[in-house]
N, C-alpha and C positions, 0 to 999 in steps of 0.2 A: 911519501906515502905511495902506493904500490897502485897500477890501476884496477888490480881488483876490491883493494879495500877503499878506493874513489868511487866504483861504481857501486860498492853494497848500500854506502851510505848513502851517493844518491838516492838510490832506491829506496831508502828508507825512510830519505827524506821526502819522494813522493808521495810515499802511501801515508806518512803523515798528513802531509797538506790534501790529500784525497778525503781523509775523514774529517778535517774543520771546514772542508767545505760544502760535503754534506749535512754538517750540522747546521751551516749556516745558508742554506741555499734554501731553506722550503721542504728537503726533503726527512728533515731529520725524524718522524714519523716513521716513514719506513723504514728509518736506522732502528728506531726504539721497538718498529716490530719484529723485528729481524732477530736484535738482543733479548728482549724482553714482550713476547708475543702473550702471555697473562693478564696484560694491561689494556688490550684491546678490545671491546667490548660487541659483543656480536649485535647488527642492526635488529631493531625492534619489529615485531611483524604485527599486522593489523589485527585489533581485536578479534575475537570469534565467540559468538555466543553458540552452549551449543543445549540442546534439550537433553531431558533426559534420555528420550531413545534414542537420538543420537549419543550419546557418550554411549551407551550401550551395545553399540552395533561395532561391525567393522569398519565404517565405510566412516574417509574421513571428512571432515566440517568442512563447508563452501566456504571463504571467503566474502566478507562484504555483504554475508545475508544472514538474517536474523532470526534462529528458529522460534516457532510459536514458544509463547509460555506455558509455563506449568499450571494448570489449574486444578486446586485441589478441592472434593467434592468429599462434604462430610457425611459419616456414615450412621444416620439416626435410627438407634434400634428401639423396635417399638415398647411399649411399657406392656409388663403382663394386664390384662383385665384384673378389674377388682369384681369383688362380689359384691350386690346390690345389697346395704345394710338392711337391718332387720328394724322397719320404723317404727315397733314398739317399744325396742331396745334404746333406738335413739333419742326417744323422748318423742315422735313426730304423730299426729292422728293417727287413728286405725283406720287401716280400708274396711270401713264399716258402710253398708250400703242404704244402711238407716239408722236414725238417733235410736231408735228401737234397738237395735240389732247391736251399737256402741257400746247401751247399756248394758245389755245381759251379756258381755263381754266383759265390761269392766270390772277389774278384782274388786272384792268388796270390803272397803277399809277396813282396820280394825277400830282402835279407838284415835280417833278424830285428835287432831292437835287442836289448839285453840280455835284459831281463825278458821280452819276448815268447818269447824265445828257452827260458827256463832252463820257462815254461809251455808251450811246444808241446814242451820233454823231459819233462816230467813225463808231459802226453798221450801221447806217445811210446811211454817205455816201460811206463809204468804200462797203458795201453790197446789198441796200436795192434793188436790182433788181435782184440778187440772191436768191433761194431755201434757207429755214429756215437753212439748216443743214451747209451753206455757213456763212450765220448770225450771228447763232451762233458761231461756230469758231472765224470769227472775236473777237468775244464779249470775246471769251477767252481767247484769244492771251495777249488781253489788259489786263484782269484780271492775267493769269499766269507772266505779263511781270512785275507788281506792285507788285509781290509775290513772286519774284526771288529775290529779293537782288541786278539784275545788272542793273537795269531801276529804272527810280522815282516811289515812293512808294505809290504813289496815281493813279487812272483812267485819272486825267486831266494833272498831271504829265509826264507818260507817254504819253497823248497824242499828248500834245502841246512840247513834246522836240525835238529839231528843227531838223529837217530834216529824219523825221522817219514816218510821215503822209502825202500824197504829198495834200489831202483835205486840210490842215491847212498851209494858208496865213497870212505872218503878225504877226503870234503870234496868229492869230484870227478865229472860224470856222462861214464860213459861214451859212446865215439864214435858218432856217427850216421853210419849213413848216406844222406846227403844227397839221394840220384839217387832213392831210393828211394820208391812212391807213397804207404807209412807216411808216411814224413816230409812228405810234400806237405799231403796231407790233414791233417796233425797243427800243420801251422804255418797254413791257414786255422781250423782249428776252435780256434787258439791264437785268434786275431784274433773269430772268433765269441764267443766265450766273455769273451776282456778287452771287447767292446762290448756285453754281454750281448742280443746279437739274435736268440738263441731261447733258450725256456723250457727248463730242463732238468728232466726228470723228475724228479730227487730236489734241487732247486733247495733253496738255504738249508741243505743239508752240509755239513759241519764235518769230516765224518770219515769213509774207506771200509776197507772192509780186503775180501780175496779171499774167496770165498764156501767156499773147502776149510779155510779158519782160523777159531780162534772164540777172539778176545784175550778178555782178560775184562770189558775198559773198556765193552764194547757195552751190558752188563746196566745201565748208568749213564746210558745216552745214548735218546732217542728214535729208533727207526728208520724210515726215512722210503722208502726203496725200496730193491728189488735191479733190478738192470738187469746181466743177462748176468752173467759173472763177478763183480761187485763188489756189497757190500752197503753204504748209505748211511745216517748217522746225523748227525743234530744235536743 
């Protein structure tokens, strides 16, 4: 063999034993990045939180510091106004500035359904020569007595249960007359009184009797007003 094909191999055989011994020395890492630089994964850098005006701007994020939070603030818009209902529409009292002044207000029914009917006879006869604030009362007695639970639970129920009307004969109320402005006024003040749209002075009675009579039931009962002719108790 020739000395130059002794020395190639040499050589050749160096730079062999040159790379198993980088593989086996520690360093072989920086063999594999040398070959294969892909595999090497760039070092991780410290969180950074960053705000919205920060991402925003130019300027870049501090390290190690934490910008404020976001707070978000909700945007309540307001509701339009309503309009103040119409409280005759809704069923509610009239700004009536007297039971006087409620009356001649009041539509004037036409023909009476039952119950309304057998309560504007009771107002009728039991009151109708009595002051309105006397009438009404009546008118409520009969309505609180159909809304207690201890009387019949209708207007004509009560009315007609025996021996509690001393107008009702027979089972039967005598005839009205009609044309008459008693009865006008006594079938609104019925209608007053079933929608309870004014206060009655001896409100939540149970019981009247005429102020020339003295039953003896009264000495049992709280009495709660006199209004004209009739004395009031619950």
């Amino acid at each position: 063999m020739s000395r130059k094909v002794r020395s190639a191999s040499a050589f050749s055989l160096a730079a062999t034993l040159g790379v198993i011994l980088l593989e086996t020395d520690g360093s072989s890492a920086l063999a594999k990045a040398t070959v294969y630089p892909s595999l090497v994964e760039a070092p991780v850098e410290a969180a950074t939180t960053i705000s919205p005006t920060a991402a925003d701007s130019d300027s870049a994020p501090v390290e190690g510091k934490t910008s404020p939070k976001f707070v978000s603030t909700p945007v309540v818009q307001p509701l339009p106004a309503l309009a103040d209902p119409d409280p005759v529409a809704a069923g509610m009292p009239r700004d009536a500035s007297s039971l006087a002044e409620l009356v001649a207000e009041q539509d004037l029914p036409g023909a009476l359904d039952k119950q309304l009917n057998c309560l504007a006879g009771a107002i009728y006869f039991e009151a109708k020569g009595e002051p309105l604030a006397g009438q009404l009362a009546v008118g409520r007695v009969v309505v609180a007595r159909a809304e207690s639970g201890r009387f019949p639970s209708s207007y004509c129920g009560v009315v007609y249960q025996p021996s509690q009307f001393s107008f009702v004969r027979g089972g039967r109320m005598p005839s009205i007359n009609q044309a008459s402005t008693a009865w006008q006024k006594a079938k609104k003040l019925a209608v007053i009184a079933h929608e309870n749209a004014w206060t009655s002075k001896a409100e939540g009675a149970l019981f009247f009797h005429a102020r020339y009579v003295s039953p003896r039931w009264k000495n049992r009962l709280t009495r709660l007003a006199q209004i004209d002719n009739h004395v009031f108790y619950r």
